[in-house]
Each structure stands twice: as C-alpha cells, then as structure tokens.
C-alpha positions as CSV (number, residue, x, y, z in Angstrom):
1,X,0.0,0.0,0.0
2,X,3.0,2.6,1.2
3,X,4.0,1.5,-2.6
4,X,0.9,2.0,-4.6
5,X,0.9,6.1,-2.6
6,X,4.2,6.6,-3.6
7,X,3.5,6.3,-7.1
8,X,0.4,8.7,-6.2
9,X,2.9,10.9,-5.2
10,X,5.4,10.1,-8.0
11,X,3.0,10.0,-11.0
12,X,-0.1,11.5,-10.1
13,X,-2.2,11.9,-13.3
14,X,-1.3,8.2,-13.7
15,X,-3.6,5.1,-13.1
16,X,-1.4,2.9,-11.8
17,X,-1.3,4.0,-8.0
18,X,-5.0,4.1,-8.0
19,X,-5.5,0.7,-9.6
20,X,-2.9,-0.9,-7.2
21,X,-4.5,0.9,-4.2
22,X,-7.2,-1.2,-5.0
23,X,-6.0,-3.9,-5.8
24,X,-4.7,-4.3,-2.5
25,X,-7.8,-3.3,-0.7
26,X,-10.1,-5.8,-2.7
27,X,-7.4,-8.9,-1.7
28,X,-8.4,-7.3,2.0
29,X,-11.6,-7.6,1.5
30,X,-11.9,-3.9,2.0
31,X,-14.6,-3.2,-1.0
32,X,-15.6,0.2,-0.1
33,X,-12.2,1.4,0.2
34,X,-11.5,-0.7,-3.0
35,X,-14.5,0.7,-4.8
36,X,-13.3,4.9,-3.8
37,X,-9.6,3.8,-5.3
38,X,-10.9,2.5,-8.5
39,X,-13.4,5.3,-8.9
40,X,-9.9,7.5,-8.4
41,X,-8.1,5.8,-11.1
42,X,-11.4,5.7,-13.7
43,X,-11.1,10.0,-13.0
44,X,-7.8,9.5,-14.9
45,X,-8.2,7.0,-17.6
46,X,-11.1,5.3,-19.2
47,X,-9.9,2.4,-19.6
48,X,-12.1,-1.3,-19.9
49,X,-10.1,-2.7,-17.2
50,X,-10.9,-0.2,-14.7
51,X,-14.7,0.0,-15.6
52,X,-14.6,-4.3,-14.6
53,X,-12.6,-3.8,-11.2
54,X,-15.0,-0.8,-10.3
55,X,-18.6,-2.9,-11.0
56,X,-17.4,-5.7,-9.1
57,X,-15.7,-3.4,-5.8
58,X,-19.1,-2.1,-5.7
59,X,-21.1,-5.4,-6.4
60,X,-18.6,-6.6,-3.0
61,X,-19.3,-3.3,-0.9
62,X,-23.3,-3.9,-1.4
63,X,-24.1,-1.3,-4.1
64,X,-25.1,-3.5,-7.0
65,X,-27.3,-0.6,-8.4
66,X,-24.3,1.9,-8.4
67,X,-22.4,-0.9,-10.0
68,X,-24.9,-1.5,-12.8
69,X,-25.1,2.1,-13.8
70,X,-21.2,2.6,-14.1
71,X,-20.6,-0.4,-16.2
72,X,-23.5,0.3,-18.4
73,X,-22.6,3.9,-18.7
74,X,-19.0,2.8,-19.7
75,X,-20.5,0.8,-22.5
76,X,-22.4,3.3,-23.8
77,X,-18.6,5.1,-24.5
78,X,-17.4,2.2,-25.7
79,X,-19.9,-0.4,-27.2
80,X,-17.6,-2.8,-28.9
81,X,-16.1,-3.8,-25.0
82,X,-17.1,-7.5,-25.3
83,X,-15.2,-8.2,-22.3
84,X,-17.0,-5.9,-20.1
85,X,-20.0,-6.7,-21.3
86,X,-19.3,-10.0,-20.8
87,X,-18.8,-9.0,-16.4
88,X,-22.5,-6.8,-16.7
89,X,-23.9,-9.9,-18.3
90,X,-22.7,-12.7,-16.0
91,X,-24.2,-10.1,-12.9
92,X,-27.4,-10.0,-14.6
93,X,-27.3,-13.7,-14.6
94,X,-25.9,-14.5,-11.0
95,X,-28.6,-11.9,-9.6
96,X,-31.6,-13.5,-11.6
97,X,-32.0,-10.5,-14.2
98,X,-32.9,-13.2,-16.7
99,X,-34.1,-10.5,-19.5
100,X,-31.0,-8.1,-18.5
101,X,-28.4,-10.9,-19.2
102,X,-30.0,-12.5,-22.7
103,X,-29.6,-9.0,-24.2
104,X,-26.1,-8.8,-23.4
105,X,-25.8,-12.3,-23.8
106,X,-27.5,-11.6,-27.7
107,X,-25.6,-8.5,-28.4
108,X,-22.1,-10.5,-27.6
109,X,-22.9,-13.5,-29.4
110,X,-24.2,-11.6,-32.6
111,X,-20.3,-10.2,-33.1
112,X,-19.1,-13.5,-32.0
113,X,-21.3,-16.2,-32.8
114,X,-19.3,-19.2,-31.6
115,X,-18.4,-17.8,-28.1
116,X,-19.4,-21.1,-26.5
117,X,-19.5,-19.8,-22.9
118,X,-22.5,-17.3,-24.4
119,X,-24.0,-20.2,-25.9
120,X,-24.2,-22.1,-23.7
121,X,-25.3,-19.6,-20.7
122,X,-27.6,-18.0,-23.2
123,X,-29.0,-21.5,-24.2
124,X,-29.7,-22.0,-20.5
125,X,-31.5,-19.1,-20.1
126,X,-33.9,-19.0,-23.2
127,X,-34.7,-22.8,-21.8
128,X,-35.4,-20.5,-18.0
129,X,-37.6,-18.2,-19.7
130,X,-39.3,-20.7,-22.0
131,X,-37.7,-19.4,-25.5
132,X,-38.2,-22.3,-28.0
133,X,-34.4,-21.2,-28.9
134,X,-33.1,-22.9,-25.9
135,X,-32.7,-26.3,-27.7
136,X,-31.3,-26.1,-31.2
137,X,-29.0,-23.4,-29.3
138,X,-27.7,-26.0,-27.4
139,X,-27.2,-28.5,-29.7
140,X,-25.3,-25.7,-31.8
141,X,-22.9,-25.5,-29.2
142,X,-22.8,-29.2,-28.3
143,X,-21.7,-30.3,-32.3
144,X,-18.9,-27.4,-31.9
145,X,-16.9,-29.2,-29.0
146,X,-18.8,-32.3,-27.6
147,X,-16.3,-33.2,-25.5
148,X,-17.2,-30.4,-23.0
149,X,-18.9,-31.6,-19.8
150,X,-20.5,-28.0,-19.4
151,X,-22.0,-28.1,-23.2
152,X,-22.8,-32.0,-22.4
153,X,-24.5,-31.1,-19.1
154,X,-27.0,-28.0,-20.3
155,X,-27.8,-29.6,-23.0
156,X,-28.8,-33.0,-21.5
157,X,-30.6,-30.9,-18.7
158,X,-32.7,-28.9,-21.3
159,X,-33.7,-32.4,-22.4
160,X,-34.4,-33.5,-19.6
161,X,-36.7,-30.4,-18.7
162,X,-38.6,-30.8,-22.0
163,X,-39.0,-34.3,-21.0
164,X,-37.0,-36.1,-23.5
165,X,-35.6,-37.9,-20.8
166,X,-33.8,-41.1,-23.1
167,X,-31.0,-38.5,-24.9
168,X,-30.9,-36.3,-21.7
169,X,-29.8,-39.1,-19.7
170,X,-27.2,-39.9,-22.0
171,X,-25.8,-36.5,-22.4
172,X,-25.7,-35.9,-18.9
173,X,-23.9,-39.5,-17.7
174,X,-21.5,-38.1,-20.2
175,X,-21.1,-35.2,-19.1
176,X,-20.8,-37.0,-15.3
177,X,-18.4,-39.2,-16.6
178,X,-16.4,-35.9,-18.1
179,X,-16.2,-34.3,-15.0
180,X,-17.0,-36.8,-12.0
181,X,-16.4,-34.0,-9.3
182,X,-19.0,-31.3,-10.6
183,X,-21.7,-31.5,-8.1
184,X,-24.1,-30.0,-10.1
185,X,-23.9,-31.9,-13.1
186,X,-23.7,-34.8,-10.0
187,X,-27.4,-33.9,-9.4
188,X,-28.3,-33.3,-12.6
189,X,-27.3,-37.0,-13.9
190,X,-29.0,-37.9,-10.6
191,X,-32.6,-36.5,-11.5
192,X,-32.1,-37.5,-15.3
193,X,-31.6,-41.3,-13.6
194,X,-34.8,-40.4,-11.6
195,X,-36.9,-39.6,-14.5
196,X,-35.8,-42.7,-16.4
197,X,-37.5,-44.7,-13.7
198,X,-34.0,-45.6,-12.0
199,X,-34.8,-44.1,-8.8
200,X,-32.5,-46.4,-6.5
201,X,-29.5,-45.3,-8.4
202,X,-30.7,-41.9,-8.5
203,X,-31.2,-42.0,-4.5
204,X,-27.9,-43.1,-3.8
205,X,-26.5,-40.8,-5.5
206,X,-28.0,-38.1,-4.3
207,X,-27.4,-39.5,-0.9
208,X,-23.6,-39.6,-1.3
209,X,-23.8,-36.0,-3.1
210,X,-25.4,-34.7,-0.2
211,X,-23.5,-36.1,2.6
212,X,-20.2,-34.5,1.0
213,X,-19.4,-30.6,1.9
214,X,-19.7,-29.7,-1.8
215,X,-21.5,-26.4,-2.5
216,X,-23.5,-26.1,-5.4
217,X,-26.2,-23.7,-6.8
218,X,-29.0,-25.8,-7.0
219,X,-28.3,-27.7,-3.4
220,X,-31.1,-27.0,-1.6
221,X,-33.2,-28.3,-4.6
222,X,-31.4,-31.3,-4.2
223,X,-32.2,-32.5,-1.3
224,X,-36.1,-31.4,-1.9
225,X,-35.8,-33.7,-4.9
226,X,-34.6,-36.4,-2.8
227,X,-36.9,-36.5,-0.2
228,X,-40.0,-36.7,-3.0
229,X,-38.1,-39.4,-3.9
C-alpha cells in the first residue's frame, strides 16, 4: 500500500497508484475502500479494465445498483467492449435479471457467434424463460466441441426439462463421466436417472452427493428432490 501512494505521489495523473491501491484493498476484502480507489483511477483514464474492477468493488461493498449504472454507462462510451460486457452480463445472470443478461448475452454473441460460454449460458436461459431457442442453441454449441462436460450437461438438462428424458440421460452420464467432481452436473445425472424410472441409483447418488461438503447452486433443490423421492 506505502508502494501504490508513492507512485500517487510520484506519477499523479497516472492510473497505476490508483488501480494498485485497489488492488490491494479488494485482496483485504476492504470493498468500499476498494471501490473509492478504483473510482480514483477511472477519473484519470477510461480504460475497460478499470470499468470491470470498479462494478465488481461495488457489487462486493453492497451497491449493485451503483455498479450496474457505471458499467452500463462505460459501454455506452465504448460499445464494442465485449469483455465488459461479458462481467454486466454474468451479474445480470448470477442476480436472476434473466431479460437483463440474454440482451447482453445476444448483443455478444451476434459479433461473436461461436463464443461457447455465451451459448451455452444463453441457451440455458432461453430454456429458464421458456424461449423455443433454448434447444437447437444448445445443440449448436454441443456439435462445436462435444467433448465439454458443461455443453454435455446443459444440453442434457434442457432435455431433460422438456421431457425427452432417453438423450438427456445420456448426455448428462456423459457429461458426469467428463467431470466426475462437478456437483451440479452430479445432481443433474441424478434426477435424469430419476426420471428414467431408476430411482434407486438416483437416491444413492443423491445421498452420497449430499452427505459431502460440496456447494452447489442448486443444493437445496437437491435435497427437496430427494426426499420426494
């Protein structure tokens, strides 16, 4: 920190000291003060980079609102920042703005139209808000690299909401078998197996999934799933 103020002192119309300053403060978990430093820094350079760090200091020092309106304003400057929108999009998605994060989602993927991470998040979005283009979406991104657990395990799980349960399973032992330790496609295998009428298999391993410290997103749903079981 003594560092980062010294080139404050040294270089004062530069970015660098700023960005550092916060830098530092966000590995302290000090957001607010991380957030003021980056804010600092953006006052001397616009720079992508900068706009990223700032949304997410204030996303971290509870002002997601605040943090929304600076990365979208940034954007507006400079539209083609697929990167940052990329960060505004993924905060849409983790904060359940379904709407908010399929238009950046569309607007990336229309510049870029084999992005597979925007595929397949967009894909699994469409399938949340009912959009018929959840499924050949998918599949798009599934016949571009299906060796990807992830691609493997949204796709199979669209199938397996849409009730087409004999391909879902398959897809999503594959994707299982592709990445044994991801404990959500663990429960997703485990419902497909469910649905397919093996509910012992299913039960155990939900049971074994459960009884391990592994956090995952839809845990709690898990364990309702399991005692309907």
């Amino acid at each position: 920190l003594g560092i980062a103020r010294q080139i404050q002192r040294q270089s004062p119309k530069s970015t660098a000291g700023f960005a550092l300053e916060g830098d530092i403060f966000l590995i302290e978990k000090k957001y607010k003060e991380a957030a003021s430093a980056y804010e600092k820094a953006a006052t001397l350079g616009n720079y992508g980079v900068l706009a990223v760090k700032l949304y997410h200091a204030q996303n971290l020092a509870g002002e997601p609102k605040k943090a929304e309106a600076g990365l979208q304003r940034w954007l507006k400057i400079q539209p083609n920042d697929d990167g940052g929108r990329w960060h505004l999009a993924q905060g849409y998605l983790n904060a359940g703005k379904n709407k908010q994060a399929i238009e950046q989602y569309e607007l990336i993927l229309g510049k870029d139209p084999k992005n597979l991470l925007v595929m397949n998040n967009l894909a699994w979005l469409y399938q949340q808000e009912k959009d018929a283009r959840a499924l050949p979406l998918a599949e798009s991104a599934f016949k571009l690299k299906p060796d990807s657990a992830m691609l493997a395990d949204t796709l199979g799980w669209i199938l397996i909401e849409q009730g087409k349960n004999e391909r879902g399973l398959e897809l999503l032992q594959k994707a299982a078998t592709l990445a044994p330790k991801n404990p959500q496609i663990a429960y997703h295998y485990a419902v497909a197996l469910a649905k397919s009428g093996n509910k012992e298999k299913a039960r155990e391993r939900l049971e074994a999934l459960l009884a391990s410290d592994q956090a995952f997103p839809d845990k709690e749903q898990a364990r309702i799933f399991l005692k309907n079981l």
